[in-house]
C-alpha positions as CSV (number, residue, x, y, z in Angstrom):
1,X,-173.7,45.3,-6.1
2,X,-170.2,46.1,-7.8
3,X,-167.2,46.5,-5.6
4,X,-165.7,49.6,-6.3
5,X,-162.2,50.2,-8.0
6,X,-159.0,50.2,-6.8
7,X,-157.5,54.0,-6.4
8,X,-153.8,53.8,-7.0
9,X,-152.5,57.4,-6.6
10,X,-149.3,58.1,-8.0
11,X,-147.0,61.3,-7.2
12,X,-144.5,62.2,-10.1
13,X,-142.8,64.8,-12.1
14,X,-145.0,64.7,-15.1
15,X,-144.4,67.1,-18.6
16,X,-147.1,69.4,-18.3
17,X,-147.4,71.0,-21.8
18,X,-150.1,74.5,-22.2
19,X,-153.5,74.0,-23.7
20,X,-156.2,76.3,-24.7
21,X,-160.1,75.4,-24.0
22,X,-161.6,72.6,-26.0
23,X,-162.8,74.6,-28.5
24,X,-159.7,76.8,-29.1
25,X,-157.7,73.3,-29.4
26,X,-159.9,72.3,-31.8
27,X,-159.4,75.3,-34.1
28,X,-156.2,75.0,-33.6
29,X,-155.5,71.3,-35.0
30,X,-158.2,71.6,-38.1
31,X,-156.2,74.9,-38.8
32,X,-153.0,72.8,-38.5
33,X,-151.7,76.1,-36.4
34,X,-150.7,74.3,-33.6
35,X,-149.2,71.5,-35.1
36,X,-145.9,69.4,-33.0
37,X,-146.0,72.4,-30.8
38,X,-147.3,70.0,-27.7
39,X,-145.0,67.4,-28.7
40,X,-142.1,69.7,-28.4
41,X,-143.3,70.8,-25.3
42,X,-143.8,67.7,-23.6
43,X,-140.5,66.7,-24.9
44,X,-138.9,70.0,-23.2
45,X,-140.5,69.7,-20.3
46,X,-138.3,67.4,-18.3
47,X,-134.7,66.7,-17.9
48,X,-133.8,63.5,-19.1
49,X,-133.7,61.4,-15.8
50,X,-137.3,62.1,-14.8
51,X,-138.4,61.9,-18.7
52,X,-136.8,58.1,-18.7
53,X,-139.0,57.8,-14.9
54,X,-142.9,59.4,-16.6
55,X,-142.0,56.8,-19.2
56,X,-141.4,53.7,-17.2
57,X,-144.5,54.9,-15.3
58,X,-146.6,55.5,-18.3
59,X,-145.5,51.7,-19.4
60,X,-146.3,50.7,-16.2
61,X,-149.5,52.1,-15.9
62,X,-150.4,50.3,-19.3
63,X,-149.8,47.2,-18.3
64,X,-151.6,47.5,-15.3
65,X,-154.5,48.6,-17.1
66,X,-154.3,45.6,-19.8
67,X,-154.4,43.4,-16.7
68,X,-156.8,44.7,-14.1
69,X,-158.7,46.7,-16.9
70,X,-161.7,48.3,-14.7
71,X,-160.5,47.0,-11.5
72,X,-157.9,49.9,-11.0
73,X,-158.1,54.1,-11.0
74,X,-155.0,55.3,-11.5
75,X,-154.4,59.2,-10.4
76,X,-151.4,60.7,-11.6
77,X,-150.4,63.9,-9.8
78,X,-147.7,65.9,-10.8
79,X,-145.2,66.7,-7.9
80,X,-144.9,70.1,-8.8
81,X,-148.3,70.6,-8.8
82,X,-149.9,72.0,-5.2
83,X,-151.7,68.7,-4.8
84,X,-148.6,66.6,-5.4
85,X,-147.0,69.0,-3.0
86,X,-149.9,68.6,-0.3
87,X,-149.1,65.0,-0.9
88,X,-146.0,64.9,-0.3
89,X,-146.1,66.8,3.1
90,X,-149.0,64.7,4.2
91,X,-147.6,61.3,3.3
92,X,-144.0,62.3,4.0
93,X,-143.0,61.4,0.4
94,X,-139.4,61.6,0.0
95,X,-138.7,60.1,-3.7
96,X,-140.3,60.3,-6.8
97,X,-142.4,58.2,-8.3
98,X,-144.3,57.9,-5.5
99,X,-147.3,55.4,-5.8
100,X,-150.0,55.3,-2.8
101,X,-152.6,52.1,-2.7
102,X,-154.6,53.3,1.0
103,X,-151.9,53.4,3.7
104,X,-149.4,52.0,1.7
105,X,-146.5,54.1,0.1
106,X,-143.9,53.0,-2.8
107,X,-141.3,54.9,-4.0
108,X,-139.1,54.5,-7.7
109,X,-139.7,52.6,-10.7
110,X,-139.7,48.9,-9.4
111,X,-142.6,48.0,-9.4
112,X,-142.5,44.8,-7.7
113,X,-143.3,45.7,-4.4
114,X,-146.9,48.0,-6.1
115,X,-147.9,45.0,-8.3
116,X,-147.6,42.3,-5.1
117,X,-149.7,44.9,-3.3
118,X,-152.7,45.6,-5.7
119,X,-153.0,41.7,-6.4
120,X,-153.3,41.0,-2.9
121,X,-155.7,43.7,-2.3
122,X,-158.0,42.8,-5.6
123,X,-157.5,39.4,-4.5
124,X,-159.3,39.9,-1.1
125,X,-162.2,41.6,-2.9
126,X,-165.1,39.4,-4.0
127,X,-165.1,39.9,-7.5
């Protein structure tokens, strides 16, 4: 029996840049129509401040990944979204990013405390 992954929820204002369906986006990039339009977007989409925290979080989550792999789920929910704002109000979030593992909250972009956490709770699973 395999243990199941570890869910590591994270709350954060992320760019959020416009998309069609599948299909349309497909016929958009062989067309070439839509081409650097998402990039501008993206890079629009957030003042500098929380562009330079997404990024540490995105790096973050990379490394994470390169060193748990399978072990780890990461969610990432945008604050602004209605879930991120549900979860704020349920968790009493007060800074962004905020990262969840169960009952345990983290706010901001040292991840020290987050990384201690998730190896002591992978550690405690068989594995």
């Amino acid at each position: 029996m395999e243990d199941k992954p570890l869910l590591v929820e994270i709350v954060a204002y992320a760019p959020t840049a416009f998309y069609h369906c599948l299909h349309c986006e497909m016929v958009w990039q062989e067309t070439g129509f839509s081409k650097g339009v998402h990039e501008e977007q993206i890079a629009s989409a957030l003042p500098p401040d929380l562009q330079q925290d997404y990024q540490a979080v995105s790096d973050w989550v990379q490394r994470l990944f390169r060193q748990y792999c399978d072990r780890v789920v990461v969610k990432v929910i945008d604050a602004a979204s209605i879930e991120g704002f549900w979860k704020t109000l349920r968790h009493g979030l007060r800074y962004y990013p905020a990262i969840m593992i169960g009952s345990s909250k983290f706010s901001g972009t040292d991840f020290r405390a987050v990384e201690a956490e998730i190896a002591h709770r992978l550690d405690a699973v068989p594995g």
